[in-house]
Backbone bond lengths (Angstrom), bond angles and torsions (degrees), N, CA, C in turn:
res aa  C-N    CA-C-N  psi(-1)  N-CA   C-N-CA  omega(-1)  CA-C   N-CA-C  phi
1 X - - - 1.439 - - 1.523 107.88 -
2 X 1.047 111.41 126.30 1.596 107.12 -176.30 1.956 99.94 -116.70
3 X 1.464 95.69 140.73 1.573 128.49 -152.05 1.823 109.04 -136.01
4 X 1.108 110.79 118.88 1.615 105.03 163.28 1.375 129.49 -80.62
5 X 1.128 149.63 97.58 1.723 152.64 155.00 1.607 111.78 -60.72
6 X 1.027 97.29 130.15 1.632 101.94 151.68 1.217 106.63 -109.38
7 X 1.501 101.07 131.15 1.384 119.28 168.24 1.766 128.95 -117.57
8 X 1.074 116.67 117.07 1.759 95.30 -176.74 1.226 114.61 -27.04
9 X 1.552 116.83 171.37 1.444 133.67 179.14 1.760 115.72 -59.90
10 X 1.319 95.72 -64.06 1.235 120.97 178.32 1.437 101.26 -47.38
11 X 1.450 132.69 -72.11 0.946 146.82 -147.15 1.850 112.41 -53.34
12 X 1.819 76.71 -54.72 1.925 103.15 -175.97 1.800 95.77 -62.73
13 X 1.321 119.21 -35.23 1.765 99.03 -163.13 1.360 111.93 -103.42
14 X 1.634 110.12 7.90 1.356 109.63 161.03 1.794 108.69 -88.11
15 X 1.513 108.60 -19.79 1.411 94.46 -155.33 2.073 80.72 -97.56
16 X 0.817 130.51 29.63 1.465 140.04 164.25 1.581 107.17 -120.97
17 X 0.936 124.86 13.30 1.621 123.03 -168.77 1.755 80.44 -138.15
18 X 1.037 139.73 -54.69 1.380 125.54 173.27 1.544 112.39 -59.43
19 X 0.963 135.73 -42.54 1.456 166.88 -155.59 1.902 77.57 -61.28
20 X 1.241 111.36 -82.35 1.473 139.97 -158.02 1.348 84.10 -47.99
21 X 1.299 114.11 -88.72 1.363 130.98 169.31 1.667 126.57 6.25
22 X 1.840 97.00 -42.05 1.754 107.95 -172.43 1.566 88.28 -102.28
23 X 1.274 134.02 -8.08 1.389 120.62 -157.28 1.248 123.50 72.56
24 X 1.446 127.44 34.34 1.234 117.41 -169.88 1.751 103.72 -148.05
25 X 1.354 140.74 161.92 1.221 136.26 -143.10 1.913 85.88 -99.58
26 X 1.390 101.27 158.94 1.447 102.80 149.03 1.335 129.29 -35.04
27 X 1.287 120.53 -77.37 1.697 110.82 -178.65 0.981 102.38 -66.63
28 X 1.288 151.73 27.18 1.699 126.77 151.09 1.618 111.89 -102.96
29 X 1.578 105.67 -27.39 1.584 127.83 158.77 1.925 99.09 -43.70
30 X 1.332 107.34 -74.00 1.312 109.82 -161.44 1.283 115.42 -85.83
31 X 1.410 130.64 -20.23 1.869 126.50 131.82 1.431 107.24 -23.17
32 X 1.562 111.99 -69.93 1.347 93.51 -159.54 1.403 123.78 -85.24
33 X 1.257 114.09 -9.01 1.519 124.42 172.45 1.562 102.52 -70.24
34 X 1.255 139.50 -13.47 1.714 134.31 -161.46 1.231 89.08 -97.33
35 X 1.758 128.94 -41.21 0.811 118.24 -130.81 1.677 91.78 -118.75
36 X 1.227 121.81 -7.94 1.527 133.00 149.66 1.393 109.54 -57.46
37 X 1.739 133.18 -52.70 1.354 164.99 -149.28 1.949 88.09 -73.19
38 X 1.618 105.26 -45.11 1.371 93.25 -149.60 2.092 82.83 -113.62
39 X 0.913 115.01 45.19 1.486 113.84 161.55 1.322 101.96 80.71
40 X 1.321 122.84 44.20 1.609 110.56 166.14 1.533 123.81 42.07
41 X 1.603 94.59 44.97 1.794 104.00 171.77 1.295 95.07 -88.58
42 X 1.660 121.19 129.48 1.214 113.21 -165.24 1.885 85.47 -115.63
43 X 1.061 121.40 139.40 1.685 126.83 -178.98 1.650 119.22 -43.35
44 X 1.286 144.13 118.23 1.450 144.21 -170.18 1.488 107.41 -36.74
45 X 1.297 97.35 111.04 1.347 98.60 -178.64 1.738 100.80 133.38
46 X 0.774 96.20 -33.02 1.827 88.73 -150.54 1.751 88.42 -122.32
47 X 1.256 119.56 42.37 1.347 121.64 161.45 1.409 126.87 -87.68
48 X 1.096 142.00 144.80 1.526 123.45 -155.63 2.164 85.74 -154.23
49 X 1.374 78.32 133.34 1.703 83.34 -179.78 2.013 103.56 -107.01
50 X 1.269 84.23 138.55 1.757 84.57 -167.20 1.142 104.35 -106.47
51 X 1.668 126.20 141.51 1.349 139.71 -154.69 1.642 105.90 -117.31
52 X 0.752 101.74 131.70 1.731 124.89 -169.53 1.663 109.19 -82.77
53 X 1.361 116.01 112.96 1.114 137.39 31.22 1.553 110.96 -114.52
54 X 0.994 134.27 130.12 1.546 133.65 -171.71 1.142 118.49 -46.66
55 X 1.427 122.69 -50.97 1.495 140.11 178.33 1.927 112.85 -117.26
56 X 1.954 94.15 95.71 1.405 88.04 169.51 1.301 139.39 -66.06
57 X 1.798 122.53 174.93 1.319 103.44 -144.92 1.832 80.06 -141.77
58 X 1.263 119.70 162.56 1.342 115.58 177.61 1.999 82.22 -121.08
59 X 1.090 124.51 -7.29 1.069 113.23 174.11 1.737 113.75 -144.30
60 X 1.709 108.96 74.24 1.125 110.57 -171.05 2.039 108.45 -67.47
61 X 1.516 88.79 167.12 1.636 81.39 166.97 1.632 83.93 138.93
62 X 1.039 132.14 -160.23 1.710 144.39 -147.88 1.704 99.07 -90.75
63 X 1.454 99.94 168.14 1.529 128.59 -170.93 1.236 94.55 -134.71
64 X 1.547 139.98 119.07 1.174 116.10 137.21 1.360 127.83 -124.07
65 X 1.853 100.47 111.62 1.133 140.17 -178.04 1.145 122.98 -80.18
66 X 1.946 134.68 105.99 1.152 125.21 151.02 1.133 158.31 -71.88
67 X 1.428 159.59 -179.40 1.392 129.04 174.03 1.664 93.02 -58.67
68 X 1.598 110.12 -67.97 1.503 119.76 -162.26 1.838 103.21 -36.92
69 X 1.010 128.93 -28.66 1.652 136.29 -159.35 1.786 83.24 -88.24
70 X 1.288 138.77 -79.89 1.092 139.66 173.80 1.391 121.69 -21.71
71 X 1.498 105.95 -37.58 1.650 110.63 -161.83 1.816 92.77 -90.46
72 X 1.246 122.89 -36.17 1.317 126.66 171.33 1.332 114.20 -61.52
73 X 1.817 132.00 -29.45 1.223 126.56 -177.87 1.316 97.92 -73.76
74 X 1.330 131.16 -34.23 1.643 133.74 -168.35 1.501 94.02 -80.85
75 X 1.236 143.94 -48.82 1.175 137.53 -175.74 1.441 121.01 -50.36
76 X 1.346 92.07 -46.01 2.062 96.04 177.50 1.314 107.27 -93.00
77 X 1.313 118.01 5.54 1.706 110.94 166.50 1.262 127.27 -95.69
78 X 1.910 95.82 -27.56 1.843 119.20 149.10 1.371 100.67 -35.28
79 X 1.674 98.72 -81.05 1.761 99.28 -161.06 1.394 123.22 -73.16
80 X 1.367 108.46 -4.43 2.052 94.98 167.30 1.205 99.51 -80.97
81 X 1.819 148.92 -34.46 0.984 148.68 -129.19 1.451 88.80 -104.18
82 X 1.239 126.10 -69.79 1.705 123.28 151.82 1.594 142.17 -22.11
83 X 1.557 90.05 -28.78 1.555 109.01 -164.47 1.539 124.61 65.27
84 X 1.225 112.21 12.44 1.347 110.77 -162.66 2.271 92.89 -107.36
85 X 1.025 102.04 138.72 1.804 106.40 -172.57 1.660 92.09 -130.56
C-alpha cells in the first residue's frame, strides 16, 4: 500500500543515512521501525518464535551487570560507531 508521511528534514535524512548504512532501502528501514514502534507485530506469515537462550554460553550461569557497566558498553559503542575514542 503506498502512503505519504511528512517527516522533518533532519529526521527523513538521518533515517536514509541509517537505512544506507544497514544496506537496506527506506521502506524496509521504515516497515521495520513502525512495526518495532507498534510492538513487534510482525505481518501473517513472517512470525518467527525465538528460542531461549539467544546467545550460547560454554559457561552459562550469572552476569553481573550494572547500570554504570551498561552505560560504558553504550559509550564505547557510541565511540567506535562515531570513530571518535
Amino acid at each position: 500500500m503506498r502512503t505519504t508521511v511528512e517527516l522533518p528534514e533532519d529526521l527523513l535524512r538521518a533515517a536514509k543515512s541509517e537505512a544506507a548504512s544497514r544496506g537496506e532501502s527506506l521502506k524496509d528501514f521504515l516497515a521495520r521501525a513502525v512495526t518495532h514502534e507498534l510492538g513487534n507485530l510482525a505481518p501473517a506469515g513472517q512470525r518467527t518464535r525465538v528460542r531461549l537462550p539467544l546467545v550460547g554460553s560454554t559457561r552459562p550461569g550469572k552476569v553481573e551487570l550494572t547500570n554504570a557497566g551498561i552505560e560504558a558498553i553504550f559509550a564505547a559503542e557510541d565511540a567506535e560507531k562515531h570513530g571518535s575514542r
